[in-house]
C-alpha positions as CSV (number, residue, x, y, z in Angstrom):
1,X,0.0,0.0,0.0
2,X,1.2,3.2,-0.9
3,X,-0.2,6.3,0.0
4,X,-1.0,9.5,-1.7
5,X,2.1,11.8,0.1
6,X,4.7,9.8,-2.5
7,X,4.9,12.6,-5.2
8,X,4.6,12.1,-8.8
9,X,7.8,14.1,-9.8
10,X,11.1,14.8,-8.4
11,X,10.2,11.3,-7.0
12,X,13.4,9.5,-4.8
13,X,13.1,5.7,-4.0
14,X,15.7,3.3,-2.7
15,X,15.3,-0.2,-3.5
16,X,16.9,-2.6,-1.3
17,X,17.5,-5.8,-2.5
18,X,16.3,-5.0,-6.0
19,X,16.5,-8.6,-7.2
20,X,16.1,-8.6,-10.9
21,X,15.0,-5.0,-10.8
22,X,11.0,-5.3,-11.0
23,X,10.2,-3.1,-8.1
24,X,12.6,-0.4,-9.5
25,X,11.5,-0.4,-13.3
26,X,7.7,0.0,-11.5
27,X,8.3,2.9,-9.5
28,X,10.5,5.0,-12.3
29,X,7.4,4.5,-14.2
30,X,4.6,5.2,-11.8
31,X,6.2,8.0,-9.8
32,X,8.6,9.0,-12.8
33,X,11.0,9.1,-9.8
34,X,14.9,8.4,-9.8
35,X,15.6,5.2,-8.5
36,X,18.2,3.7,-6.7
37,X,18.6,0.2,-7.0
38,X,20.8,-2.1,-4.5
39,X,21.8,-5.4,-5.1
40,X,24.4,-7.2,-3.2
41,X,25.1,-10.3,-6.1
42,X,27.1,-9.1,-8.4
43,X,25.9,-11.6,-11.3
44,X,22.0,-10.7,-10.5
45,X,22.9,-6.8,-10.4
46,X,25.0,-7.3,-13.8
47,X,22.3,-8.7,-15.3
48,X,19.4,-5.6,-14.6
49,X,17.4,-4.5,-17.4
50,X,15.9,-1.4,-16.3
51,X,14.9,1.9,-17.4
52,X,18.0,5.5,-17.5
53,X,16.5,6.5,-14.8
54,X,17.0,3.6,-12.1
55,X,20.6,3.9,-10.8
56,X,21.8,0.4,-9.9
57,X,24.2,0.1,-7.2
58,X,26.3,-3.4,-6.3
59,X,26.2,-2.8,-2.5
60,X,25.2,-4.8,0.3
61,X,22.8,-2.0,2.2
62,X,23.6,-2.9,5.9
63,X,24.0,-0.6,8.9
64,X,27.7,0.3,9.3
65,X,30.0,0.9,6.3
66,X,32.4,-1.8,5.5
67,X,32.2,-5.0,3.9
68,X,29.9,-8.6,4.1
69,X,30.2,-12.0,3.5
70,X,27.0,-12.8,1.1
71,X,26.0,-16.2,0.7
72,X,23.8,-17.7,-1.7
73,X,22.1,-21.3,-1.4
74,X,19.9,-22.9,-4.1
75,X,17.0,-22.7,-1.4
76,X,16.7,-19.3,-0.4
77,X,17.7,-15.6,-1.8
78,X,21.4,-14.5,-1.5
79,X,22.1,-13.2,2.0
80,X,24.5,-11.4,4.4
81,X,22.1,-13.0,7.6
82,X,20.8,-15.8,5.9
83,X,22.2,-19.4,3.8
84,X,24.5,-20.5,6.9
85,X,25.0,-23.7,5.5
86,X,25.9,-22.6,2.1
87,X,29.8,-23.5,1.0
88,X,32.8,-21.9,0.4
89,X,31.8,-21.7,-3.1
90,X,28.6,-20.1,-2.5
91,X,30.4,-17.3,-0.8
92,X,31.5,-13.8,-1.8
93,X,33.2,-10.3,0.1
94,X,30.8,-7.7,-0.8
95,X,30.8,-3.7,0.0
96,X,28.5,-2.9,2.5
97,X,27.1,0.6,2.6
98,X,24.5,2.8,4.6
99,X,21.8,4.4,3.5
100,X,23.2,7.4,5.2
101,X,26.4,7.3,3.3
102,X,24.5,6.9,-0.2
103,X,22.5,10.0,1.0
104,X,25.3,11.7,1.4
105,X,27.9,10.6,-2.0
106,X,24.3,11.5,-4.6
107,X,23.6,14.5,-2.2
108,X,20.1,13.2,-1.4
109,X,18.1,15.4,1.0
110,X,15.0,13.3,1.2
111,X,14.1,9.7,-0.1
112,X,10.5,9.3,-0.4
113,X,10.0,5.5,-0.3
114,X,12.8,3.5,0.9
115,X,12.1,-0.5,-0.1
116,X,13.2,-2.8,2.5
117,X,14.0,-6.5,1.1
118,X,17.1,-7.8,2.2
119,X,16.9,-10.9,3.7
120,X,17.3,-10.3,7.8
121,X,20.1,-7.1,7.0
122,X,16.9,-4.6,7.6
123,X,17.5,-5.4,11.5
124,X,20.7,-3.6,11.9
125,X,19.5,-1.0,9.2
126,X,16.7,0.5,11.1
127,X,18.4,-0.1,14.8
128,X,21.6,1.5,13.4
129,X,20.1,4.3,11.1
130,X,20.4,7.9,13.1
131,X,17.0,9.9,13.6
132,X,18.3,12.3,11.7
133,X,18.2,10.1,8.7
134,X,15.3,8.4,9.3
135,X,13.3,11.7,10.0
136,X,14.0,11.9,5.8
137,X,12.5,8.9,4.9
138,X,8.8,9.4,4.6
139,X,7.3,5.9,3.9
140,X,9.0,2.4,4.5
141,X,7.8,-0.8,2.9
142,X,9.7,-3.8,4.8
143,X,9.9,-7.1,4.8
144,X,11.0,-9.1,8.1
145,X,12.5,-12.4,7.5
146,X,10.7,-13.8,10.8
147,X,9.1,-16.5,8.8
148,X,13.0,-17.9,7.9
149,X,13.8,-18.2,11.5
150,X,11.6,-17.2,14.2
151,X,14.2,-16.5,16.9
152,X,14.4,-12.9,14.7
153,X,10.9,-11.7,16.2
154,X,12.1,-10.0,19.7
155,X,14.4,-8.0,17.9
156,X,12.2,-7.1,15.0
157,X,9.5,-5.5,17.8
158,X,12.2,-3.8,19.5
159,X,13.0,-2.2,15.8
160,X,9.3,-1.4,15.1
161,X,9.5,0.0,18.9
162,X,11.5,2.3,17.5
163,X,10.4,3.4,14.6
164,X,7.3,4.7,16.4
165,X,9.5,6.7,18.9
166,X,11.1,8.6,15.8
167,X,7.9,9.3,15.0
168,X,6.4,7.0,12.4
169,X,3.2,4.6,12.2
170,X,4.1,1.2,12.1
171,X,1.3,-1.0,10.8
172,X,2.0,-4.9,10.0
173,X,-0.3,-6.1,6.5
174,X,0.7,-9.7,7.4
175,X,-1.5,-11.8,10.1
176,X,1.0,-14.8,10.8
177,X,4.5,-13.0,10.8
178,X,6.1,-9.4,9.7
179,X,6.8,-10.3,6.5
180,X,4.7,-7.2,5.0
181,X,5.0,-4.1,7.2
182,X,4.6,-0.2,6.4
183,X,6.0,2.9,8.3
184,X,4.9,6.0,7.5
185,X,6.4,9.3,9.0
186,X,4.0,11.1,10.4
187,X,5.7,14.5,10.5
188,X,5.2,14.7,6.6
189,X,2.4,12.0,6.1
190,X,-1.1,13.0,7.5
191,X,-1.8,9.9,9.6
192,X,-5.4,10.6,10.5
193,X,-8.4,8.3,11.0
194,X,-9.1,8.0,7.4
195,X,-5.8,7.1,6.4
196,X,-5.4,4.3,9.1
197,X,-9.3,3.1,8.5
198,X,-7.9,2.4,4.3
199,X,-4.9,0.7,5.6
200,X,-6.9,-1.7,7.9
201,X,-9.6,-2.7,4.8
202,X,-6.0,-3.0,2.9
203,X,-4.9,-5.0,5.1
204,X,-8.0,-7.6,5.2
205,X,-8.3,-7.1,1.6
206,X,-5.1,-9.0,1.8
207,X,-5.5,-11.7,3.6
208,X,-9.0,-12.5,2.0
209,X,-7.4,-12.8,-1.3
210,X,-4.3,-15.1,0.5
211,X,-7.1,-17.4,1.8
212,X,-8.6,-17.2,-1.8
213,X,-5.9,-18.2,-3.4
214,X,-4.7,-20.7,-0.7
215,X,-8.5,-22.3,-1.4
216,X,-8.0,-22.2,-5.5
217,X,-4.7,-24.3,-5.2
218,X,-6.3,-27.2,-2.9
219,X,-9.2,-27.5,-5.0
């Protein structure tokens, strides 16, 4: 769910863990925004085929500046967190970079929609990312990886904890884990009753069609 604040020009969004680039090549086109796109596996990010103005970055995103170990297992995405038993192989040294300090080589004042998918890294991106920098986000689309290893959900409620103190509404469009959650600052995004009424019929909106679907396939 996106919500009407996002503006339709002069548009920034940061995708984290852009994958094959879908989410990117969307929002160029439906916010005619520029685009950051971050991919830690170097083949996958080589591979992108995405419009001029989606700026794709090999980086791990992570929350201190430095470098990562990513590993990548036949069963699950490529991860920093994630794919412990993955071999030697299946390994690679990556650059890992903040948000902050991407902000601050491109000279970017204010990301509109920052796209959290990175398979567990999101934990020490939020816990480590200063208010300052998170007061210039105005809407956050994550996904938790609590559903890969359930150990992760103490720590993900002391992150959404958080978030509300620095000022944003944290609302979960997942029943069973927090695999879908949105944040949205309220200093720049009026949070009101209508607003937060749309988000809950989202919400169940959602999960009827899961249930739908879950039905279709069993039958």
């Amino acid at each position: 769910m996106l919500t009407s604040a996002i503006p339709t020009s002069n548009c920034v969004v940061f995708d984290c863990g852009a994958n094959r680039g879908d989410f990117s090549t969307w929002a160029a086109k439906r916010f005619n925004a520029t685009v950051y796109a971050f991919e830690a596996d170097p083949e996958i990010a080589a591979s992108f085929s995405v419009p001029g103005d989606v700026k794709v970055l090999n980086v791990a995103i992570a929350g201190r500046n430095g470098n990562a170990v990513l590993r990548r297992a036949r069963m699950q995405c490529s991860s920093t967190v994630f794919n412990r038993e993955a071999v030697d192989d299946d390994t690679l040294p990556v650059p890992a970079r903040t948000l902050e300090s991407i902000c601050q080589e491109y000279k970017i004042a204010r990301v509109n929609l920052l796209k959290l998918d990175i398979e567990g890294a999101e934990l020490d991106v939020l816990a480590e990312a200063s208010p300052e920098f998170l007061a210039s986000v105005d809407q956050i689309t994550c996904e938790f990886h609590d559903f890969l290893d359930s150990s992760h959900r103490p720590r993900i409620r002391a992150v959404l904890s958080r978030m509300k103190r620095e000022g944003f509404l944290v609302s979960s469009m997942s029943y069973w884990s927090y695999g879908d959650v949105i944040m949205l600052n309220k200093a720049v995004i009026n949070c009101g009753l209508s607003l937060r009424l749309r988000m809950l019929a989202h919400k169940y909106a959602l999960g009827v069609t899961r249930v739908l679907h879950r039905c279709l396939r069993r039958s």
